[in-house]
C-alpha positions in Angstrom: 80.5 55.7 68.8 83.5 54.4 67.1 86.1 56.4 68.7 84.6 55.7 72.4 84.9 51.9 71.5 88.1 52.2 70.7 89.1 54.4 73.7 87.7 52.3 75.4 89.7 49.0 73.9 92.6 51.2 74.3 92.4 51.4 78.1 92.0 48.1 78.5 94.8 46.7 76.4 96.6 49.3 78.9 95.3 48.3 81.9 95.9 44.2 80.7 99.7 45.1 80.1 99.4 47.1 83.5 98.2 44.0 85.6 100.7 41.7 83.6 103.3 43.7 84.6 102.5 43.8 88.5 101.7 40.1 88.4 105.6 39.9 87.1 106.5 42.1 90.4 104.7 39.6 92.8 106.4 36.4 91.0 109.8 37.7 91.0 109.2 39.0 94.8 108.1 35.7 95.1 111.1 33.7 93.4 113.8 36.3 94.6 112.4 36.4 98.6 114.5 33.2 99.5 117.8 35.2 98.2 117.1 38.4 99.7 116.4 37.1 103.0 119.8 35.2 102.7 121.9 37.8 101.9 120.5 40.2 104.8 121.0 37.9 107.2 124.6 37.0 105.6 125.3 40.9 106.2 124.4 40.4 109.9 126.3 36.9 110.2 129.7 37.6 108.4 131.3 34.6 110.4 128.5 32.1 109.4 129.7 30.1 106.9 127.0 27.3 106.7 124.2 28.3 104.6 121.7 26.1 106.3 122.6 27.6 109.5 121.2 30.7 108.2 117.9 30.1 106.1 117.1 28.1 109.7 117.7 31.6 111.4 114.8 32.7 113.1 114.2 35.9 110.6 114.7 34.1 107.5 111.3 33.0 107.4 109.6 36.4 108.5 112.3 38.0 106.1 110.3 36.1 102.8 107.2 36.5 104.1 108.0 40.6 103.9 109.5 40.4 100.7 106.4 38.1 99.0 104.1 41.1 100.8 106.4 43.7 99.3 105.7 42.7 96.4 102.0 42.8 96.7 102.4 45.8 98.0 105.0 47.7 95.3 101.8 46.1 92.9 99.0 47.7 94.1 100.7 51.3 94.5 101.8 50.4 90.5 98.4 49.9 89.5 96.9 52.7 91.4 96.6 55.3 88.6 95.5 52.4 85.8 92.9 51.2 88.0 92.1 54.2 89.5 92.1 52.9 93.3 90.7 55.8 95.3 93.4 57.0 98.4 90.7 54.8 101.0 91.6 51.3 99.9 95.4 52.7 99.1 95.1 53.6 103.0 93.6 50.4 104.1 96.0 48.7 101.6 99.3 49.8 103.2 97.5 49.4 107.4 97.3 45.9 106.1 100.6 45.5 104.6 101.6 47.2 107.9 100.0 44.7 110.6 100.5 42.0 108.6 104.5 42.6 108.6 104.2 43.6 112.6 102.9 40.5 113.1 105.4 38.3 111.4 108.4 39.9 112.6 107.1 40.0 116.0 107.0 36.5 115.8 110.2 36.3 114.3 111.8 38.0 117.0 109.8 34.9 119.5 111.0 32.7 117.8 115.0 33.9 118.7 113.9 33.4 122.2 113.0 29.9 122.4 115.0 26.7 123.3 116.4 25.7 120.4 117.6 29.1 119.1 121.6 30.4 118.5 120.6 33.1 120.6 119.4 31.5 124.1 122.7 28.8 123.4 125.0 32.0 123.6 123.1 33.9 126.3 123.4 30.7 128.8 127.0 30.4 127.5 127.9 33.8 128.3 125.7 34.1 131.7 125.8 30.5 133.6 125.6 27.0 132.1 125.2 26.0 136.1 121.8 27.3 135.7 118.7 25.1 135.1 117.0 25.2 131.8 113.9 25.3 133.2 114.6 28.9 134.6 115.9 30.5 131.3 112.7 28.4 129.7 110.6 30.9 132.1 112.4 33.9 131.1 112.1 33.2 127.6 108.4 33.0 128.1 108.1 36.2 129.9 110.7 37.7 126.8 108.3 36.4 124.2 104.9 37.4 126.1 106.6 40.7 126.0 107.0 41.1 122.5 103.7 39.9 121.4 101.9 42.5 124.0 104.3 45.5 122.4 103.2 44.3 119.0 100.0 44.3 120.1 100.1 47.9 120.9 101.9 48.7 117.7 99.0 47.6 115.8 96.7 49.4 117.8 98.3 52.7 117.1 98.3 51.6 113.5 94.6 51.4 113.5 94.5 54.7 114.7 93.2 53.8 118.4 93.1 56.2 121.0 95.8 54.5 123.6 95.1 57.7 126.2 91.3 56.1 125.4 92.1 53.2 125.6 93.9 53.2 129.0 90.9 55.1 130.3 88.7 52.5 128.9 90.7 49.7 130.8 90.5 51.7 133.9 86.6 51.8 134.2 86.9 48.2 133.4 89.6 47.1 135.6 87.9 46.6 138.5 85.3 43.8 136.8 88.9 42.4 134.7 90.6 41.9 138.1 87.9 40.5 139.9 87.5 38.3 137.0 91.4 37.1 136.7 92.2 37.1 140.1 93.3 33.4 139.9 95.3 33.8 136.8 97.3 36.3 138.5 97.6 34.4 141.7 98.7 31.9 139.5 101.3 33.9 137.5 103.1 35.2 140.7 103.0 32.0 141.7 104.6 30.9 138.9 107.6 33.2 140.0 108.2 32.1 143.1 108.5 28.9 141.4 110.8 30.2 139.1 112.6 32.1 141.5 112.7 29.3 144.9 113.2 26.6 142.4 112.1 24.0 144.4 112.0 21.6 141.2 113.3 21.9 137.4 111.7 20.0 134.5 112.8 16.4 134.7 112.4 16.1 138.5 110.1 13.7 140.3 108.2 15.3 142.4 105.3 14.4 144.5 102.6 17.3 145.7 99.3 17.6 146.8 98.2 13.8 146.0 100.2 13.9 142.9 103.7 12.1 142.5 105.1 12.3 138.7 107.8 13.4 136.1 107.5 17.7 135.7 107.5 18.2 132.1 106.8 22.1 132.0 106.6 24.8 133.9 104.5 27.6 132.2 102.9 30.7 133.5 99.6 29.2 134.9 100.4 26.0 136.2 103.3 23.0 136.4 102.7 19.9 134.2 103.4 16.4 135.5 103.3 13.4 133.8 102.5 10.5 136.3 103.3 6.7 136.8 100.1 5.9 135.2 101.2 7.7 132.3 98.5 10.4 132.6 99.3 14.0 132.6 98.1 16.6 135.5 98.5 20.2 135.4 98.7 21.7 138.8 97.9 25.5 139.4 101.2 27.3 140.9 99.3 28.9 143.1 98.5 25.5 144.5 102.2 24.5 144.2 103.5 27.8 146.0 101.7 27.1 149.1 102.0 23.3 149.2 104.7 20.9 150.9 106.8 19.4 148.1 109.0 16.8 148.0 111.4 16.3 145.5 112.0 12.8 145.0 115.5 13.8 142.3 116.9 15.3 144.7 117.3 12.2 147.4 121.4 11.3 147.7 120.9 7.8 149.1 117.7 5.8 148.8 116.6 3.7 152.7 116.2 0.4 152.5 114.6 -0.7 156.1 112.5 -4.4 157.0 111.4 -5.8 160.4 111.6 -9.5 160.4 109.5 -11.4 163.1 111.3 -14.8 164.0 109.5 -17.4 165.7 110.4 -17.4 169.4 111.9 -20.6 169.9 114.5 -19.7 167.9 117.4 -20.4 169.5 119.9 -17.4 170.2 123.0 -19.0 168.1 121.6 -18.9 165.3 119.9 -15.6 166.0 123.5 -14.5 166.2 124.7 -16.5 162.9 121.8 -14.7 161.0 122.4 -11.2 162.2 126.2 -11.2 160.9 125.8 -13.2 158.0 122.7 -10.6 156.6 125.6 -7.9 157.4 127.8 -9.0 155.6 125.6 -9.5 153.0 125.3 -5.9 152.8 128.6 -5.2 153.2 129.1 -6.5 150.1 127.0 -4.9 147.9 128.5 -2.1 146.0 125.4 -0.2 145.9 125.1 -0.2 149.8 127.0 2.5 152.4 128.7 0.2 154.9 128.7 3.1 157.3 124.7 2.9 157.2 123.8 -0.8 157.8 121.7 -1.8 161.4 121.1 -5.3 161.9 120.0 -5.6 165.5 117.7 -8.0 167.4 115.3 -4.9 167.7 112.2 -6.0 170.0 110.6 -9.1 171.8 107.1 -9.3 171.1 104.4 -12.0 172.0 104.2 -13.2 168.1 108.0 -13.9 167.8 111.8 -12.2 168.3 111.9 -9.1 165.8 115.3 -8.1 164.2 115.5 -4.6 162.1 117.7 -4.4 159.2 118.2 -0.7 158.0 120.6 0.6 155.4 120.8 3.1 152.5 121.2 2.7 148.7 123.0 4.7 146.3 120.0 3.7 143.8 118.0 6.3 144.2 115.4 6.2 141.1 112.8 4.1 141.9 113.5 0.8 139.3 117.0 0.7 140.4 116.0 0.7 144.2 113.1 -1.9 143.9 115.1 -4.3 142.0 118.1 -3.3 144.3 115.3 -4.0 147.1 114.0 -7.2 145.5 117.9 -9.1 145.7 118.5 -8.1 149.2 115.1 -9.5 149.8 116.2 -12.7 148.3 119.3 -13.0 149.8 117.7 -12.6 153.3 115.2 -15.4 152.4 117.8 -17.7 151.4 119.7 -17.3 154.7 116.8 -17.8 156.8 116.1 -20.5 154.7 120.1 -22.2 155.1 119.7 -21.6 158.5 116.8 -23.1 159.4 115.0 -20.1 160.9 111.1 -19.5 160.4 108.9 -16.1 160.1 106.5 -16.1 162.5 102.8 -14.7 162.3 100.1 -13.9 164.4 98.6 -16.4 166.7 96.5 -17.3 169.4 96.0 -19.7 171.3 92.9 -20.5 173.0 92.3 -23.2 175.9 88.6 -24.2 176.3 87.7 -24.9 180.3 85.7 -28.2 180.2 
């Protein structure tokens, strides 16, 4: 009885210095992970001189993570034998050290294809910087949705699933899957065209199918606009693909046109005084084309003698015209108002036979 009690005290002071020791393999994984990371990417980035640049790499994160699992990892297979861990949950052990690692670097590698990364910078220095964000923004989606499927597929096979199955499987059920997404994909080749016609980039002001904002993204599904009122509406592409758009960003010169209605007895001198003093008026204003400005006595009509004054602005977003609007509308009153000429309005008059 004695000697198993003190086999048996024996294994466990064994076993203790066993787990002490693979609990000092996970902490110094754990404490040295931020250096290995660092000098792996160094190796790949001789020129990089600036360690920040590099622990905000897009690996250095996913490269920790792997080392801090490594550990784990190296741990278990140490105390395999002390703690007698049958080949199963050794097997289990490393398809989850596996997956778990897929997983991280495949959203390591996302993460190089995203706005803000070293990568996309080069890629649209070396390719175009003429082209518009918005369309390497799409790409980079596409890139990413790429990586996540392959990983995706990776794991599978790590599970040990039949793909040949599995494609099978998604044959017999393809039928009900593309009855069922139909307007996704109608959506997402919509979302190419899009891409592709580029009627509109982020930032534009656009107005489409009842709809007039700012675009703030363009993703696979649909196009996100942020309107006047502040709200946000995401419009299906397909909807956007087969609609009339018109892209308000894109206007060169903005028209400024009025019809005034001057009261009939309005005698023609100073019909004549106010036509060339309103253009010169716009003549000099810097933000008018001379070439464009009409002033004309446009129309006789039984309310009054109506003038049209047409021109175009070189404001062309929408607070620069209105207040550019809004003086030239003052101005106009004034004159009218110097020279003694009065709007007129609808009337009737109505005699009453005794």
């Amino acid at each position: 009885m004695e000697r198993i009690i003190n086999m048996i005290g024996n294994i466990m002071e064994i076993q203790v210095f066993d787990i002490i020791i693979a609990v000092a393999i996970i902490l110094l994984f754990r404490i040295f992970s931020g250096t290995f990371s660092y000098i792996i990417i160094r190796m790949f980035k001789i020129r990089e001189k600036n360690a920040k640049n590099i622990k905000e790499s897009a690996f250095f994160n996913p490269l920790k993570v792997f080392f801090i699992l490594l550990g784990f990892y190296i741990a278990i297979v140490f105390l395999k034998e002390p703690l007698n861990i049958t080949p199963e949950v050794m097997a289990i052990t490393y398809k989850v050290f596996v997956i778990i690692n897929i997983v991280v670097f495949a959203k390591g590698l996302a993460a190089s294809f995203t706005p803000k990364s070293s990568l996309y910078k080069k890629i649209k220095k070396i390719t175009n910087q003429d082209v518009e964000d918005s369309m390497f923004d799409f790409a980079l989606k596409i890139i990413r949705g790429v990586i996540y499927l392959i990983a995706a597929f990776i794991i599978i096979t790590v599970l040990g699933v039949n793909l040949n199955g599995l494609v099978a499987g998604l044959g017999i059920g393809g039928v009900i899957v593309t009855l069922a997404a139909q307007d996704t994909a109608k959506n997402l080749f919509a979302g190419l065209v899009v891409f592709l016609d580029k009627p509109f980039i982020v930032g534009d002001w656009i107005q489409v199918e009842g709809f007039e904002g700012t675009v703030e993204d363009i993703t696979f599904r649909s196009t996100r606009v942020r309107t006047f009122e502040n709200s946000v509406v995401n419009i299906p592409n397909s909807i956007i693909a087969n609609a009339s758009i018109i892209n308000w960003s894109k206007m060169e010169k903005r028209r400024y046109r009025t019809n005034l209605c001057i009261e009939l007895d309005t005698p023609l001198e100073k019909l004549e005084k106010f036509k060339t003093r309103v253009e010169d008026m716009l003549q000099a204003r810097d933000a008018i084309y001379d070439d464009s400005i009409i002033v004309k006595f446009d129309n006789i009509t039984d309310n009054g003698l109506n003038v049209l004054i047409c021109s175009y602005t070189d404001s062309v977003d929408y607070p620069s015209y209105i207040a550019e609007r809004e003086d030239i509308n003052y101005k106009i009153m004034r004159i009218l108002q110097e020279e003694g000429i009065g709007l007129a309005y609808d009337t009737k008059t109505i005699h009453v036979k005794n």
